[in-house]
NURO-17740 format. One record per residue (C-alpha): residue in three letters; y, x, z; residue number from 1. Coordinates in steps of 0.25 Angstrom, whole numbers, padded with zeros to 4 digits, always signed. Each point is the difference from the previous one (the first is absolute). Layout:
NURO-17740
<site resn="Ala" Y="Y" X="X" Z="Z" resi="NUM"/>
...
end
This chain:
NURO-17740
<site resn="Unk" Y="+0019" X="+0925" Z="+0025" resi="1"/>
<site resn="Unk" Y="+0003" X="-0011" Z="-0011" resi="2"/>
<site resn="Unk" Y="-0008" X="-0009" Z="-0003" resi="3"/>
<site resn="Unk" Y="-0001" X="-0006" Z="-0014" resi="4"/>
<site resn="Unk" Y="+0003" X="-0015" Z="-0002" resi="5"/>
<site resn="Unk" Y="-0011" X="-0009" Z="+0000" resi="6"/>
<site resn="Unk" Y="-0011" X="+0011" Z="+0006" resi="7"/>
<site resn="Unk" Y="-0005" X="-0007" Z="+0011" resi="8"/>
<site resn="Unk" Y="-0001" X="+0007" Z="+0012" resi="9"/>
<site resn="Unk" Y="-0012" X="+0001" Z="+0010" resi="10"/>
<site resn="Unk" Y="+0002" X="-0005" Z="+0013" resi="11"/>
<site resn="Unk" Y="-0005" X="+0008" Z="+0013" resi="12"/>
<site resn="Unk" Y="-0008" X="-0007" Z="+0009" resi="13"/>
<site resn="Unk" Y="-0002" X="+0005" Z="+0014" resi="14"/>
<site resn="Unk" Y="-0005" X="-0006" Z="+0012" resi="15"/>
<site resn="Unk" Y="+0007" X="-0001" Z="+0013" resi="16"/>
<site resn="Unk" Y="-0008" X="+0002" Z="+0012" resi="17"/>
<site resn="Unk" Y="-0003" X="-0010" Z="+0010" resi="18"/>
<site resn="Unk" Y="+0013" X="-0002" Z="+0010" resi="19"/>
<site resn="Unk" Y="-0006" X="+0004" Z="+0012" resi="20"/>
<site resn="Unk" Y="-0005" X="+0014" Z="-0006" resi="21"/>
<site resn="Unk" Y="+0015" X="+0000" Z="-0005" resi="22"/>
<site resn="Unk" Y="+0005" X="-0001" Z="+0012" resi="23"/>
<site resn="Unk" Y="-0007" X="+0009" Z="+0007" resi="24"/>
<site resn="Unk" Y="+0003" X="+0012" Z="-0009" resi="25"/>
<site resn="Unk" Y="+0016" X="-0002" Z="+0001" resi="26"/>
<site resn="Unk" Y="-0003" X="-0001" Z="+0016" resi="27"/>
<site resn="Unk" Y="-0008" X="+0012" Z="+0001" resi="28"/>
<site resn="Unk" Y="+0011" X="+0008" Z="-0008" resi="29"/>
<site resn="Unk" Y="+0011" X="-0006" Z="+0008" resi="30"/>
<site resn="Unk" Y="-0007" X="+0004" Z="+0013" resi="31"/>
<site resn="Unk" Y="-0002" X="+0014" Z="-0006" resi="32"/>
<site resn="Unk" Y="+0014" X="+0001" Z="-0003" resi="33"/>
<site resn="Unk" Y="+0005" X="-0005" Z="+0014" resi="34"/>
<site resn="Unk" Y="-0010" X="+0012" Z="+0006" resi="35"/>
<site resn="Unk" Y="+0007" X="+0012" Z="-0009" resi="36"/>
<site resn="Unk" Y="+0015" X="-0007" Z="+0003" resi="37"/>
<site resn="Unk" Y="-0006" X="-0001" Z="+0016" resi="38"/>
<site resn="Unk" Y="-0006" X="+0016" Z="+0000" resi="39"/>
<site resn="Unk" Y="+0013" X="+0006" Z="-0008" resi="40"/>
<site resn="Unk" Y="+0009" X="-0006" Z="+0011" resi="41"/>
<site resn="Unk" Y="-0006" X="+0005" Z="+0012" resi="42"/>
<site resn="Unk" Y="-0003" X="+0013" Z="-0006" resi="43"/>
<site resn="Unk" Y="+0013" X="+0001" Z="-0005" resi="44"/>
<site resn="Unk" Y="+0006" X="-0004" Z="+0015" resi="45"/>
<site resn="Unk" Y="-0008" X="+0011" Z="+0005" resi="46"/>
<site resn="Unk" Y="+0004" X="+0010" Z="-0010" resi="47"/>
<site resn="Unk" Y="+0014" X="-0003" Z="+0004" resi="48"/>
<site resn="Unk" Y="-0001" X="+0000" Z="+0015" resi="49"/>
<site resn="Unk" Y="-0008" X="+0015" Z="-0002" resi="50"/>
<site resn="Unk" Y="+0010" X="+0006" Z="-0008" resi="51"/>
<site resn="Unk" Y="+0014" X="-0005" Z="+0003" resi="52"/>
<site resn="Unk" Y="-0002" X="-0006" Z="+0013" resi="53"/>
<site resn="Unk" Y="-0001" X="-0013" Z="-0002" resi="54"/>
<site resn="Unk" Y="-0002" X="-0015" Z="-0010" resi="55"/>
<site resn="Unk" Y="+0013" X="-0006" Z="-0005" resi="56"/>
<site resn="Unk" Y="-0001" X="-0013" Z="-0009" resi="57"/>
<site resn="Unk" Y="+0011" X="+0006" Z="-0010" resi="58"/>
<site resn="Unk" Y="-0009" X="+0012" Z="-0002" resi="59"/>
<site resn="Unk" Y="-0014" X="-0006" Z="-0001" resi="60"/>
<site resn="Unk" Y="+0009" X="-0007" Z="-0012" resi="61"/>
<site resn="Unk" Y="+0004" X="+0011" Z="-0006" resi="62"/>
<site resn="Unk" Y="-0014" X="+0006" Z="+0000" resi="63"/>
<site resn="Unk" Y="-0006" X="-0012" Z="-0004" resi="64"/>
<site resn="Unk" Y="+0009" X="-0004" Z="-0012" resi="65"/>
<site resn="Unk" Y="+0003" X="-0015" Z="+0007" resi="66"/>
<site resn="Unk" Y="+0011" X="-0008" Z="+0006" resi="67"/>
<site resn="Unk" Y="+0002" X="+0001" Z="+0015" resi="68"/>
<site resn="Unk" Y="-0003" X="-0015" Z="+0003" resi="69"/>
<site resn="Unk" Y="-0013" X="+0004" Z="-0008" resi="70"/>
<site resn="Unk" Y="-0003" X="+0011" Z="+0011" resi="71"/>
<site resn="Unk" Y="+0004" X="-0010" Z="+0011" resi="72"/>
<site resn="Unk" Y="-0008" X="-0010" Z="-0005" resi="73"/>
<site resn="Unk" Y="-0012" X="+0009" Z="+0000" resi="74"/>
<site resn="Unk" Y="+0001" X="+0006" Z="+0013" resi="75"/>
<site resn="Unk" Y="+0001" X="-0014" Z="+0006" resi="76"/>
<site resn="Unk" Y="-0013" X="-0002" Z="-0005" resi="77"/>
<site resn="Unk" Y="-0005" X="+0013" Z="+0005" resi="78"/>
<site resn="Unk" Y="+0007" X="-0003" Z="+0015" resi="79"/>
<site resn="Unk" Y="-0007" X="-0014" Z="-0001" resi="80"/>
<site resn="Unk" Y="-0013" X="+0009" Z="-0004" resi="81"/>
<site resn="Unk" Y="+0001" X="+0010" Z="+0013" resi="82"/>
<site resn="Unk" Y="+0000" X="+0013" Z="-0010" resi="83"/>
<site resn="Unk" Y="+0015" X="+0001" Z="+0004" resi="84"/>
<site resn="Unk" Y="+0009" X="-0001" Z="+0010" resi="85"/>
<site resn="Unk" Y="+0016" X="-0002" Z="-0004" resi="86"/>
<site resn="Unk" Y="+0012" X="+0003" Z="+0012" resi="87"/>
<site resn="Unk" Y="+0014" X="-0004" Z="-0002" resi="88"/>
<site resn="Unk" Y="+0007" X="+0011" Z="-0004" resi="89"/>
<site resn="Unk" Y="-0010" X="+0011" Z="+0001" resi="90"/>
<site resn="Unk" Y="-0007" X="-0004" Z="-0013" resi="91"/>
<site resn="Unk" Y="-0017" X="-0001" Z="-0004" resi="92"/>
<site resn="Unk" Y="-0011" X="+0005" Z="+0009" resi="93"/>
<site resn="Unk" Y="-0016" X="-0001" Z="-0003" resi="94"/>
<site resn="Unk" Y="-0008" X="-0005" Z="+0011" resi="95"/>
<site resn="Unk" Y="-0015" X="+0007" Z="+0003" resi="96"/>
<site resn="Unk" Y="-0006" X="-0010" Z="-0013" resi="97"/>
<site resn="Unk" Y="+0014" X="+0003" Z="-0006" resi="98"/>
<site resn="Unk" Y="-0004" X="+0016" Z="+0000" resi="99"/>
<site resn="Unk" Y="-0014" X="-0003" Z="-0002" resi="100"/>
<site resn="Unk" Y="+0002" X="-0008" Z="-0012" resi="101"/>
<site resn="Unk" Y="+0010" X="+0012" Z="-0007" resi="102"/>
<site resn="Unk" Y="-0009" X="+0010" Z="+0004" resi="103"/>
<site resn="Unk" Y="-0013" X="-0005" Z="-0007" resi="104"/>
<site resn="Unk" Y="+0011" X="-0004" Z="-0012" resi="105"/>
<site resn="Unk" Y="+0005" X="+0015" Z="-0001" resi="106"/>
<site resn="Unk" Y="-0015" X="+0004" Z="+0000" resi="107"/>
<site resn="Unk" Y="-0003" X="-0009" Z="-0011" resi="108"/>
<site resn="Unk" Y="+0012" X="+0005" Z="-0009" resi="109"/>
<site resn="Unk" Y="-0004" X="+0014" Z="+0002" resi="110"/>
<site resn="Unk" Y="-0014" X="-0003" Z="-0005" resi="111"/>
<site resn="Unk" Y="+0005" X="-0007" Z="-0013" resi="112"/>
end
């Protein structure tokens, strides 16, 4: 796309909405987000503890496509939450909110 010299060129004018309606739309995307990251990890950590016995940070990376001090920095959130439970050397558990919350996730996944 050239533009000839000395063609003048039209200027778009848009209108930027008002900063608190701004806000409000990259906060509600951002908590969407942080909803989807929250459901895929506690479904994930009771996929694993279903099928192989049990929820290692190293494999939830894997599975997940992210670093490990990613993982770990999610699933303190999660503990800090009460959706899991982490024990030294034995890996992740859900707790009953934890279980309730993957299993409703799951049910959604299946419906879409």
């Amino acid at each position: 796309m050239s533009r000839r010299a000395g063609t003048p060129t039209a200027k778009k004018v848009t209108q930027l909405v008002n900063v608190e309606e701004h806000v409000e739309g990259f906060r509600q995307v951002r908590e969407a987000h942080r909803r989807e990251l929250i459901d895929d990890y506690v479904e994930l950590i009771s996929d694993l503890i279903r099928e192989v016995g049990e929820a290692r940070q190293v494999d939830m990376a894997a599975r997940l496509g992210v670093s490990q001090p990613t993982v770990a920095k999610m699933l303190k959130r999660l503990a800090t939450m009460g959706l899991i439970e982490m024990i030294p050397w034995r890996g992740v558990f859900l707790t009953a909110e934890g279980e309730k919350l993957a299993q409703e996730s799951r049910e959604r996944h299946q419906i879409v």
